[in-house]
Structure formats: structure tokens, C-alpha cells
One Martini backbone bead per residue (centre of mass of N, CA, C, O) as a GRO file, in nm:
protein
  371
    1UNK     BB    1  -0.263   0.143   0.033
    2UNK     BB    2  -0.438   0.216   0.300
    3UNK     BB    3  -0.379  -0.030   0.478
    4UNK     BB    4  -0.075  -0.063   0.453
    5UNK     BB    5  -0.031   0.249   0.600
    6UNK     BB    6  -0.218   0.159   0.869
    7UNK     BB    7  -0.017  -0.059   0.945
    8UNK     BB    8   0.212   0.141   1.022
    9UNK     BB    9   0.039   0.313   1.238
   10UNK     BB   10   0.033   0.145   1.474
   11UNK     BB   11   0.362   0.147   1.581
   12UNK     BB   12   0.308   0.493   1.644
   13UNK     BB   13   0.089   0.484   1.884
   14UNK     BB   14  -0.107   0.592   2.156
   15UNK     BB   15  -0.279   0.724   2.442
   16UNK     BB   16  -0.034   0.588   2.624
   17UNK     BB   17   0.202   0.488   2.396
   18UNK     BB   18   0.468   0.540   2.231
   19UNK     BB   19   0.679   0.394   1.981
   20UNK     BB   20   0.902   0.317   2.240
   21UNK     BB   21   0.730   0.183   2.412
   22UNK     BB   22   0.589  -0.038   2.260
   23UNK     BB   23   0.837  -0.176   2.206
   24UNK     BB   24   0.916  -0.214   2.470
   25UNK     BB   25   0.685  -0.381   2.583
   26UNK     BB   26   0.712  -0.628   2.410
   27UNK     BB   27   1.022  -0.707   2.519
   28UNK     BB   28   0.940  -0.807   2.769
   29UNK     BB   29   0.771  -1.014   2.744
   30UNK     BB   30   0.888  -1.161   2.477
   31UNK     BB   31   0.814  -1.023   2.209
   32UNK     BB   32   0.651  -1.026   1.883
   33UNK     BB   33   0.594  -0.864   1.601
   34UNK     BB   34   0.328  -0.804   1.344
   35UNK     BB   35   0.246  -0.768   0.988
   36UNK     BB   36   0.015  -0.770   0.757
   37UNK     BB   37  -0.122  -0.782   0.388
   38UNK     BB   38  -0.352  -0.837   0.153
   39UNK     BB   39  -0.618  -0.872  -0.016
   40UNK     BB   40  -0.854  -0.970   0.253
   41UNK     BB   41  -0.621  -0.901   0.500
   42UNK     BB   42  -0.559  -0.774   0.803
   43UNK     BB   43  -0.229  -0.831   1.040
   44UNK     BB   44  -0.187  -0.875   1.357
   45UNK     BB   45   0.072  -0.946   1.614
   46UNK     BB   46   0.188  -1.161   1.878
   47UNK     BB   47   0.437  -1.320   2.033
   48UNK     BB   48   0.427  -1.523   2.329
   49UNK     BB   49   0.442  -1.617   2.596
   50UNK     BB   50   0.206  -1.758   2.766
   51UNK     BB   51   0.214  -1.609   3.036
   52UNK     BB   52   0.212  -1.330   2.843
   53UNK     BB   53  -0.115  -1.289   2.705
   54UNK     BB   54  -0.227  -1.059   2.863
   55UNK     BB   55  -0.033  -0.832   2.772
   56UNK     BB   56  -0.074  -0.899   2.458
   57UNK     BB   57  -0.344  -0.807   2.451
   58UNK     BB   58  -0.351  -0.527   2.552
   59UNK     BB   59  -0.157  -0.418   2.366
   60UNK     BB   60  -0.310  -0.475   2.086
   61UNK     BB   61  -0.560  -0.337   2.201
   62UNK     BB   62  -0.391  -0.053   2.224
   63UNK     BB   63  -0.330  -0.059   1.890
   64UNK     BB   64  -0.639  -0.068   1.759
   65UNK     BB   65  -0.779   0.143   1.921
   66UNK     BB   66  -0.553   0.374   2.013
   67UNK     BB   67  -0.474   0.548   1.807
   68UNK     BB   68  -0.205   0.817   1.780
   69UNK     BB   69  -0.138   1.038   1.545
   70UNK     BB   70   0.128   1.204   1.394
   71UNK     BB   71   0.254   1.386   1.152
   72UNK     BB   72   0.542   1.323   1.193
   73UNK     BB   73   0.487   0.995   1.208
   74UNK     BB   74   0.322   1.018   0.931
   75UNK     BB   75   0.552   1.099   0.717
   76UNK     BB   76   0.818   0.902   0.827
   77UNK     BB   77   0.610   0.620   0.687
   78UNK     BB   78   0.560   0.697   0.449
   79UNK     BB   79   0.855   0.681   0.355
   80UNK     BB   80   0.876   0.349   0.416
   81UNK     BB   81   0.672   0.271   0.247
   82UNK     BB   82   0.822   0.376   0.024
   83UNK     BB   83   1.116   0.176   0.048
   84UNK     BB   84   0.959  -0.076   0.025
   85UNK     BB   85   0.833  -0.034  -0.264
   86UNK     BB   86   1.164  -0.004  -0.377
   87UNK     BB   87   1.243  -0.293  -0.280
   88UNK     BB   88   1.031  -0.485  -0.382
   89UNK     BB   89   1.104  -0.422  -0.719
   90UNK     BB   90   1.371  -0.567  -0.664
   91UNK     BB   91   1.195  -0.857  -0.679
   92UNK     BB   92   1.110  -1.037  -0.921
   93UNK     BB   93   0.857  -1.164  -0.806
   94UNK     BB   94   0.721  -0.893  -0.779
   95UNK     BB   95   0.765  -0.775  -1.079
   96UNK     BB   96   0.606  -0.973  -1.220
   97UNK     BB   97   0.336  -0.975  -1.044
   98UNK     BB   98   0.268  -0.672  -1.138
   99UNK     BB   99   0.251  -0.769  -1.440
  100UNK     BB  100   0.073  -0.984  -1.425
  101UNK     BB  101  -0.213  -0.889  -1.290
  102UNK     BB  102  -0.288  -0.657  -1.495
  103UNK     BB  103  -0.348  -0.900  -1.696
  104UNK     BB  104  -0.491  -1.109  -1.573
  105UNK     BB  105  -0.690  -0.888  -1.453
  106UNK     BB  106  -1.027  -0.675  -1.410
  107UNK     BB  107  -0.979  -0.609  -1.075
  108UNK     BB  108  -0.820  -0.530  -0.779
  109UNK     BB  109  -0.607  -0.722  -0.848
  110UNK     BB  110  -0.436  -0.528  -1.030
  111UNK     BB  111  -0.314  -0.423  -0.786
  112UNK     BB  112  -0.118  -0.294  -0.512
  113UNK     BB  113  -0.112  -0.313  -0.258
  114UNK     BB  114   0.094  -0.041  -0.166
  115UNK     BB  115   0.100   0.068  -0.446
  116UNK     BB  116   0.263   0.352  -0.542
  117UNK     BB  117   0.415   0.662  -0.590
  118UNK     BB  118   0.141   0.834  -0.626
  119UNK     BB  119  -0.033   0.735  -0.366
  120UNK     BB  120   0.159   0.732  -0.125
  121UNK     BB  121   0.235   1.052  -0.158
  122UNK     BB  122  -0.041   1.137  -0.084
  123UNK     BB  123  -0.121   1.073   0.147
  124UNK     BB  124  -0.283   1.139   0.452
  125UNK     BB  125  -0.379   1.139   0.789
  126UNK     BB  126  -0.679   1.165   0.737
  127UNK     BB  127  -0.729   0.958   0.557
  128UNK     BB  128  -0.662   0.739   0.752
  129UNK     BB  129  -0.841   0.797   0.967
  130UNK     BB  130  -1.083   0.737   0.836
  131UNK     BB  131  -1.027   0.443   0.799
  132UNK     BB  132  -1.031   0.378   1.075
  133UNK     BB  133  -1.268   0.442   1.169
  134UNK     BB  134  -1.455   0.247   0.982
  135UNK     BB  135  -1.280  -0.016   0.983
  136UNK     BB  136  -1.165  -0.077   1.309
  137UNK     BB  137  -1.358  -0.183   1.491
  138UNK     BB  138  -1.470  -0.434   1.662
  139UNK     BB  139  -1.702  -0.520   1.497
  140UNK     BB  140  -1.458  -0.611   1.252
  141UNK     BB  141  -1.291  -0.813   1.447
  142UNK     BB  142  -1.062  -1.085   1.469
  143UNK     BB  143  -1.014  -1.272   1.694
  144UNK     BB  144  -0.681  -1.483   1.810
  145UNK     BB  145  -0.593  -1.780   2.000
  146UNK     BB  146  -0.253  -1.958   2.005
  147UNK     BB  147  -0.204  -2.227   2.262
  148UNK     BB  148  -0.121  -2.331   2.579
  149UNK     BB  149  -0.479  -2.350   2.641
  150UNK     BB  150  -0.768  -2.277   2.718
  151UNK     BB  151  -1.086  -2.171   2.552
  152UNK     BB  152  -1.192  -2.023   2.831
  153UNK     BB  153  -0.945  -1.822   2.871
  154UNK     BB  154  -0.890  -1.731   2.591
  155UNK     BB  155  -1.175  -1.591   2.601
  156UNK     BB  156  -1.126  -1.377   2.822
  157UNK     BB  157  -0.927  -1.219   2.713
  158UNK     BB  158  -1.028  -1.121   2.519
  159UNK     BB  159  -1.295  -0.999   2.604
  160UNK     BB  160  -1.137  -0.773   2.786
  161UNK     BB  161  -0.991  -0.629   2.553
  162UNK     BB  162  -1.283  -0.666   2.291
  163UNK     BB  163  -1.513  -0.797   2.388
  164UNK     BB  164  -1.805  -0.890   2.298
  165UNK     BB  165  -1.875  -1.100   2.069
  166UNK     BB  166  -2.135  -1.100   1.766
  167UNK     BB  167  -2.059  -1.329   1.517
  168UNK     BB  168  -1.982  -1.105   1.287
  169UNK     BB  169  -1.911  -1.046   0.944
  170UNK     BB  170  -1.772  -0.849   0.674
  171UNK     BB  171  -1.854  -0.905   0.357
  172UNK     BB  172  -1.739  -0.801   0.063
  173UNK     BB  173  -1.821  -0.691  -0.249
  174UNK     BB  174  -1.685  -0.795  -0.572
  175UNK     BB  175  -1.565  -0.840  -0.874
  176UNK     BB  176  -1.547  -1.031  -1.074
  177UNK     BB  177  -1.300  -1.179  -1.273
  178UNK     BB  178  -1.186  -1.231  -1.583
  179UNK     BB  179  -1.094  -1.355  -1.867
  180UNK     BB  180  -0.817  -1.395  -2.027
  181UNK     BB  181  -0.628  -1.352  -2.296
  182UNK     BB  182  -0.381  -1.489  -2.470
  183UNK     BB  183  -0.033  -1.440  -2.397
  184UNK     BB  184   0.267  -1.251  -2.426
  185UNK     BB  185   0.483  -1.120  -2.204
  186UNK     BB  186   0.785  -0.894  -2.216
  187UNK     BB  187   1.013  -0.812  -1.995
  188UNK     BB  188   1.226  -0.562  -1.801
  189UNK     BB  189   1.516  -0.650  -1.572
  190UNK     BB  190   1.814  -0.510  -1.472
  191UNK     BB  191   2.063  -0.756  -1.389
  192UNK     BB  192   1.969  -1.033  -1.527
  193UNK     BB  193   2.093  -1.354  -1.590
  194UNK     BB  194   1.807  -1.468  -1.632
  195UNK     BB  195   1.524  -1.609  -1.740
  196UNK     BB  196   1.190  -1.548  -1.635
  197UNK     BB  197   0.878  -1.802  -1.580
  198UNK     BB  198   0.525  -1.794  -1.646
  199UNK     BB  199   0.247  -2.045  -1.645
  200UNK     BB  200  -0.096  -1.940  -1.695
  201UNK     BB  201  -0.401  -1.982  -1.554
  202UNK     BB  202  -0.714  -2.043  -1.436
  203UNK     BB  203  -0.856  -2.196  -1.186
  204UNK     BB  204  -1.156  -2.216  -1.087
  205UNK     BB  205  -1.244  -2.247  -0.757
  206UNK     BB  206  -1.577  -2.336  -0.748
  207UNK     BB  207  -1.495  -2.540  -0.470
  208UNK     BB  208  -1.375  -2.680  -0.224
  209UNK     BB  209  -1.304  -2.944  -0.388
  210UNK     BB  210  -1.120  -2.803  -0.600
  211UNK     BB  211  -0.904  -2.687  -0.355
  212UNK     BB  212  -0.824  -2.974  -0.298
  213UNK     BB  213  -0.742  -3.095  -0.559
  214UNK     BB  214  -0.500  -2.869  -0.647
  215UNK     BB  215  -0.325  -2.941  -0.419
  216UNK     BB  216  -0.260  -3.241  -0.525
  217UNK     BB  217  -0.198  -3.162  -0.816
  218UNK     BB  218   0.072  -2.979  -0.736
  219UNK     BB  219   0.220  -3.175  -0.580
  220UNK     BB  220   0.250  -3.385  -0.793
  221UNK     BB  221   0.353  -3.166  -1.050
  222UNK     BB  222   0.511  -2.899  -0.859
  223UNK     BB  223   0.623  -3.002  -0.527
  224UNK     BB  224   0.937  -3.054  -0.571
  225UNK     BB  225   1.183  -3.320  -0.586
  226UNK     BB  226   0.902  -3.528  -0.718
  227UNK     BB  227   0.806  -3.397  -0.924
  228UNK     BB  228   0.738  -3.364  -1.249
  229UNK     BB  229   0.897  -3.152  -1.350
  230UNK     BB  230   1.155  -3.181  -1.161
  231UNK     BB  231   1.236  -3.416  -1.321
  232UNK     BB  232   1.232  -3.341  -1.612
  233UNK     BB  233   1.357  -3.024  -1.623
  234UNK     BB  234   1.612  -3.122  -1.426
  235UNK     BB  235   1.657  -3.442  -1.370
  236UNK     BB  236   1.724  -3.445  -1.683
  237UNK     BB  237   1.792  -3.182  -1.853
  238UNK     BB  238   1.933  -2.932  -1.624
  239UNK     BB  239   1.781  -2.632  -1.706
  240UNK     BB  240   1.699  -2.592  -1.383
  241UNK     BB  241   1.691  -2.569  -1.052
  242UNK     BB  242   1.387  -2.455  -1.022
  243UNK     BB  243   1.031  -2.608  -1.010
  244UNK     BB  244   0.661  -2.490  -1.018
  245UNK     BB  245   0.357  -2.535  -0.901
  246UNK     BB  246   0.047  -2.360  -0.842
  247UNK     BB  247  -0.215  -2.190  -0.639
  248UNK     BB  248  -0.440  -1.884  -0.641
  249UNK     BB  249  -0.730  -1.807  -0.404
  250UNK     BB  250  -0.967  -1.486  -0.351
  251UNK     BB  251  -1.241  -1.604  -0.289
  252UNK     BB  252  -1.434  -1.541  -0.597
  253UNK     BB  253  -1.217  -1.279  -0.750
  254UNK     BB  254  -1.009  -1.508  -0.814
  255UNK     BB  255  -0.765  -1.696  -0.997
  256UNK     BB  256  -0.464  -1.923  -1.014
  257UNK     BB  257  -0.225  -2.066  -1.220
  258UNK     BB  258   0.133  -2.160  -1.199
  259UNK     BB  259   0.417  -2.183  -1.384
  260UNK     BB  260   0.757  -2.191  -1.190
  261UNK     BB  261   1.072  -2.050  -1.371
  262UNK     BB  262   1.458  -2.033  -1.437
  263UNK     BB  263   1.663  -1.980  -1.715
  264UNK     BB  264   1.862  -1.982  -1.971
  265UNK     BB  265   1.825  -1.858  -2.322
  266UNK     BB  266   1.898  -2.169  -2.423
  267UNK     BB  267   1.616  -2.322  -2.217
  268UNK     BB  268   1.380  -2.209  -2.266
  269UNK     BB  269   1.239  -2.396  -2.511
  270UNK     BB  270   1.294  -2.667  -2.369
  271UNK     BB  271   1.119  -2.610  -2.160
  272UNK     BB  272   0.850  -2.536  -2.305
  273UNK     BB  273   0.815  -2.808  -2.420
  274UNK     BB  274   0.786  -2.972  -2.185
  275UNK     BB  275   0.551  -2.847  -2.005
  276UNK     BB  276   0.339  -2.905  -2.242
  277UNK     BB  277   0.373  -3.210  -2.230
  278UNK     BB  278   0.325  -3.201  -1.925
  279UNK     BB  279   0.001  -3.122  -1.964
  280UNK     BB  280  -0.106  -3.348  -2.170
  281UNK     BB  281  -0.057  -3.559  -1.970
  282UNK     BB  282  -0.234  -3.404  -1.714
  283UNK     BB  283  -0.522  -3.443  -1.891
  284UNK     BB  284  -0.510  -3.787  -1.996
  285UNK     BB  285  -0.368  -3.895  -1.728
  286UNK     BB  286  -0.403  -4.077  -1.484
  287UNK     BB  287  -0.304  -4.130  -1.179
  288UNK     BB  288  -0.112  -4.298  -0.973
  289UNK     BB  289  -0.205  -4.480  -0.664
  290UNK     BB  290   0.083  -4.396  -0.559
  291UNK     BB  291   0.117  -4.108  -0.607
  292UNK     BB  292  -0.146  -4.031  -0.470
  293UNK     BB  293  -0.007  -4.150  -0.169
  294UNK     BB  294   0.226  -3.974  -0.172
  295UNK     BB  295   0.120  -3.672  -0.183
  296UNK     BB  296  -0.070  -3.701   0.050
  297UNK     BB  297   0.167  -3.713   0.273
  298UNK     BB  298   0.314  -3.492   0.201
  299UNK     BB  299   0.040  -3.299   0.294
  300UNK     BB  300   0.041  -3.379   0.530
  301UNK     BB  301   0.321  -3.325   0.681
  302UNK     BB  302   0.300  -3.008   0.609
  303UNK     BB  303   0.103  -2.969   0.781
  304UNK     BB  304   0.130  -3.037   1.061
  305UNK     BB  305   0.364  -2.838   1.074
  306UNK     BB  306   0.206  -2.563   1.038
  307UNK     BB  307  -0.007  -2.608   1.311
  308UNK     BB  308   0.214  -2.645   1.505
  309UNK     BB  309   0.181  -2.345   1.492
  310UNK     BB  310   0.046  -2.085   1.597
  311UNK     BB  311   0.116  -1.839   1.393
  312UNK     BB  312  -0.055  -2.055   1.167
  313UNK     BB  313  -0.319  -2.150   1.288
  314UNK     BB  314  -0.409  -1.846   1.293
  315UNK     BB  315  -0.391  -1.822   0.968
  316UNK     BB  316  -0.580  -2.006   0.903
  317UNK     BB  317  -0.845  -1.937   1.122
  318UNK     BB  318  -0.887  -1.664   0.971
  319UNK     BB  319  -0.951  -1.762   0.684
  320UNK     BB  320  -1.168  -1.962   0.754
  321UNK     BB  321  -1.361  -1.729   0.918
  322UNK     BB  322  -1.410  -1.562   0.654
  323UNK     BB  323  -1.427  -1.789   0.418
  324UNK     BB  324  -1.607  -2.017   0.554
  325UNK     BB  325  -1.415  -2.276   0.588
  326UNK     BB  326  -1.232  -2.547   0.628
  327UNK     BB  327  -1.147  -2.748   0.894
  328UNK     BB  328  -0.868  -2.974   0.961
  329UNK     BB  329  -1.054  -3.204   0.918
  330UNK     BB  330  -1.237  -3.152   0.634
  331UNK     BB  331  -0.994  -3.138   0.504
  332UNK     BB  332  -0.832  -3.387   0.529
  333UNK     BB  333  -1.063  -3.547   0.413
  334UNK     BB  334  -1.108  -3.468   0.140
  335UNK     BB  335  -0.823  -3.532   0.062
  336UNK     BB  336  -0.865  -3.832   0.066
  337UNK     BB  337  -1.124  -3.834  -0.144
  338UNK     BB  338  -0.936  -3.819  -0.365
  339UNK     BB  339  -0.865  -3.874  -0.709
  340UNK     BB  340  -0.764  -3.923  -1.030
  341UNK     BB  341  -1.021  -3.843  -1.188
  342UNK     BB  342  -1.035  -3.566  -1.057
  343UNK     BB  343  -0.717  -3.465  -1.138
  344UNK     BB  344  -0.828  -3.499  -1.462
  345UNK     BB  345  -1.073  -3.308  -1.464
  346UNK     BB  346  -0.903  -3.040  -1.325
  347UNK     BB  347  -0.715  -3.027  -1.562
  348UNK     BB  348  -0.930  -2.973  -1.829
  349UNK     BB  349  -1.023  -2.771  -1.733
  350UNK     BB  350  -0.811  -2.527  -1.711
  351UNK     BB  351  -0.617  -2.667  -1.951
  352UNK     BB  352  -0.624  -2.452  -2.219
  353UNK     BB  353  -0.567  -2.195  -2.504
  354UNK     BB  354  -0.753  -1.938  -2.420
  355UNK     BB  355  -0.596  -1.884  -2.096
  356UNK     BB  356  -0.286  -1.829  -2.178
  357UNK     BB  357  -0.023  -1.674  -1.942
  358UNK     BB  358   0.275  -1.542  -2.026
  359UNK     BB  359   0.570  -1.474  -1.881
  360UNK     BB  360   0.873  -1.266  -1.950
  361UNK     BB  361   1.214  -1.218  -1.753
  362UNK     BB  362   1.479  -0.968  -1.847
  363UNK     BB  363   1.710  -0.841  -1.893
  364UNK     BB  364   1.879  -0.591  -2.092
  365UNK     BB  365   1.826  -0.529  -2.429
  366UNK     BB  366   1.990  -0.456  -2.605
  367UNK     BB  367   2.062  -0.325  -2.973
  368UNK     BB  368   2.100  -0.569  -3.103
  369UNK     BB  369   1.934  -0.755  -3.061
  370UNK     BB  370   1.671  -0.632  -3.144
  371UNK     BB  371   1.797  -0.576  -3.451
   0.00000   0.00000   0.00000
């Protein structure tokens, strides 16, 4: 959580700006700032018009190199990060996503990011500085600008307000999570009137090409308002509004794949032995070359779309510059070299019956019920 902590005390002021100034500052610009927390990596970001890009990198680099944090201002945010993480248990998916990565991880992942009521309350201003003196200075951090400008203007920003770049990342090394054992796991959150259901294996994503392919079998299963799932689930038997799978990979510390609805109790027992039969099938046959070029086509229209925003783009090359991954075009390619036999062999690699974590979340069961 000590991340987390770091990322709002950024904002509560430098040695040249306190917190009221640098938000006044921001917005003069036509700024919006903000930042996140992940498993990988801490973000922060500012957007501005390409006009105002050169205000916008001292502003940023006056927030992360010299923050100045005071006991009263890190108390205040204290509390914030406090209601943060009470606000977020609020969240059906986040109070799952809780549930579940504690059972089917075995290493840091099965952590909460921001944290709990006892790590967050003990946190202390000492404590966050020293995590900042070790952890943030520049020869740690990646700079990245995406604009309409030349990479030769964009790369003079960077240098001017963060100093020419060393070309090195420090990636730390963490324990690989192991593989869960099968079992049904069954919570409770009050106020809930459907069953909230997640039906997870690991991904397994031991290669660039498995990461590709999990993508287009994704597309393909439970992508949307044409995937397989939805089909069968929704618009053919009524159970559910919406059904989805994907894949989460943590870059070899761990990795999930996951089948994720919510119906009436009612509808439970027949989702759940349809999507049974329909991973029985995706695991038997090859997916056809038209479904295949469809799928294909609608992950183009969506990346596409995605890169087109400059916050996305850097989100993409943060990530790719950090582990390794591949740029815009290879990935691409890769995508395009999909097979239907490959997506046949890595649907038989990860579902078996030995690694199945399912998760059911319900409203609050009577003493009737129980009983």
C-alpha cells in the first residue's frame, strides 16, 4: 500500500508549489492530471493541450522530484486513501477480485494494492519518505510524451526537466505464484440481489505468442455482444445481461483467465453448466476461418482506436518498455499469424479440471436458508 500512499502524496504540494498552487497550475494550462497504482508500475500522467507540453513536463517533474510533504497534509490524505479503499469494497468486482486473487495466488499478488485498515492506518510520513528517497528518482523512472509533435521536441522536454536518459530499468524479481488447487469458494456481500459469478484457470502465458493468442481466443469466447458465451448464455436461454472472459498476465509472476457473469439463483446451475459445455467445445474444435477473420478484424478496430488517444498510447509503451513486450506493429503481426489450431492447443493447455478456482458471490443468506 506504501505505492498507493506515495501516488496521492504527490499531489499535496513541492518545494517551490504547495497543493493549491500546483492544482491552480495544472488548470491554467488546460491541464488534467491523475495517476494510478498497479501490480507493475506507479503512473502518473498530466494531459495538456501540444501548445502547453513544455509547462506540463516542469509541472510533473516538479511533482515527482521534489515533493515536500508536510505531517498536516500527509494525515489529511491518509484519511483519503482511507475512504478510498472503503469506497472501493463497495464495488462487487473489486470485493471479489479480493476474494479471489488471496485463494488462487501464492505470492504478492494475492495482496491488495491500496492496502487494508491496518497497513493504511499505521503508514507514517518517515516511512513513505524513505520508500520515495529509494524508489523514485530519476535514474528509475520512465519519461514518455505522445502528441502531435517530432520525437526529436519531445525528446528535448524529457532531457530539460528529467535529465538525460541512462537507457536501464531495474526490474525487480518476485516469486512465481503456484497453481491453485480446484474448489468453489462461496462470500457474502449484503445488498446484492444476483449470484456474482467468476470462473478462473491460470492463463498460463509462458510466450509473446500465448499472449497473443489468449487475446484472439478471448475475442473470440467471450468478447462481446457476438462472442460464444454471449450467444449461448444470454441470447439464446435470457440468464444473464452480460457474460465476458478474458486473461490477466502479471508479466511471469502470475497470470488468470476468467469467465465472468452475474444471474438470479434461479439461473445459476444452468449458466454454469452451459459454459461447461462451451469450454468442452473450445478446448475440442478448431474455431472456422470466417470466425477467425472476425475477430481478427474487430481486435484491430479496437486497438486502433485505442492508440489513437495519446493517454492510451502511453499506457501501451509504458508498459512495453518495462517488460520487454512488443511494439505496435509486432504485435500486430503476431495477431494476424494466429491460427485456429493454435487456439485450440492453448484452450486444452489451460483448461483442465485440476486448476479450476470458481468464486460465487451472494447477497446476505438468511438463517431460513442456512438451515
Amino acid at each position: 500500500g506504501i505505492s498507493h500512499m506515495l501516488e496521492h502524496c504527490f499531489f499535496k504540494g513541492t518545494n517551490k508549489r504547495n497543493w493549491e498552487n500546483l492544482l491552480n497550475d495544472i488548470s491554467y494550462i488546460g491541464g488534467s492530471a491523475n495517476a494510478y497504482t498497479s501490480y507493475g508500475k506507479v503512473a502518473y500522467m498530466i494531459d495538456v493541450p501540444v501548445e502547453n507540453i513544455d509547462s506540463a513536463t516542469e509541472i510533473i517533474s516538479d511533482m515527482i522530484l521534489n515533493l515536500n510533504l508536510s505531517e498536516e497534509e500527509f494525515a489529511k490524505e491518509r484519511e483519503v486513501v482511507m475512504e478510498e479503499m472503503i469506497s472501493s469494497s463497495d464495488s462487487v468486482s473489486q470485493y471479489m477480485w479480493e476474494n479471489l486473487s488471496d485463494i488462487f495466488f501464492d505470492n504478492y499478488l494475492a495482496n491488495p494494492i491500496i492496502g487494508n485498515e491496518e497497513s493504511i492506518s499505521s503508514f507514517s510520513k518517515e516511512e513513505v519518505e524513505r520508500y520515495y528517497n529509494q524508489f523514485c528518482g530519476t535514474d528509475q523512472a520512465v519519461v514518455l510524451i505522445s502528441g502531435d509533435m517530432k520525437k526529436k521536441d519531445a525528446m528535448s522536454v524529457m532531457k530539460k526537466y528529467f535529465g538525460k536518459p541512462n537507457g536501464r530499468i531495474k526490474r525487480p524479481k518476485f516469486k512465481k505464484s503456484g497453481m491453485p488447487e480446484s474448489c468453489i469458494i462461496e462470500v457474502e456481500k449484503p445488498g446484492i440481489e444476483h449470484v456474482y459469478a467468476k470462473v478462473c484457470v491460470p492463463a498460463l502465458l509462458d510466450t509473446e505468442k500465448e499472449k497473443v493468442i489468449s487475446e484472439v481466443m478471448n475475442a473470440y469466447f467471450g468478447g462481446g455482444m457476438n462472442s460464444k458465451l454471449f450467444k449461448e448464455v444470454r441470447e439464446k436461454r435470457g440468464l444473464v445481461y452480460s457474460i465476458s472472459s478474458h486473461s490477466t498476465n502479471f508479466y511471469g509472476d502470475g497470470s488468470i483467465q476468467s469467465i465472468g457473469f452475474s444471474t438470479r439463483e434461479a439461473g445459476l446451475k444452468d449458466a454454469m453448466e452451459i459454459i461447461e459445455k462451451e469450454i468442452e467445445s473450445l478446448t475440442e474444435n478448431e474455431i472456422s476461418e470466417y470466425d477467425l477473420i472476425r475477430v481478427k478484424n474487430q481486435i484491430k478496430s479496437s486497438f486502433y482506436s485505442f492508440i489513437e488517444c495519446s493517454n492510451s498510447l502511453c499506457s501501451y509503451e509504458l508498459s512495453r518498455v518495462i517488460n520487454r513486450g512488443q511494439s505496435v506493429s509486432e504485435h500486430l503481426a503476431m495477431m494476424e499469424s494466429v491460427t485456429g489450431k493454435d487456439i485450440l492447443e492453448y484452450a486444452k493447455k489451460i483448461y483442465n479440471k485440476e486448476n479450476v478456482v470458481v468464486l460465487l458471490c451472494r447477497g446476505e443468506v438468511s438463517n431460513d436458508e442456512n438451515e
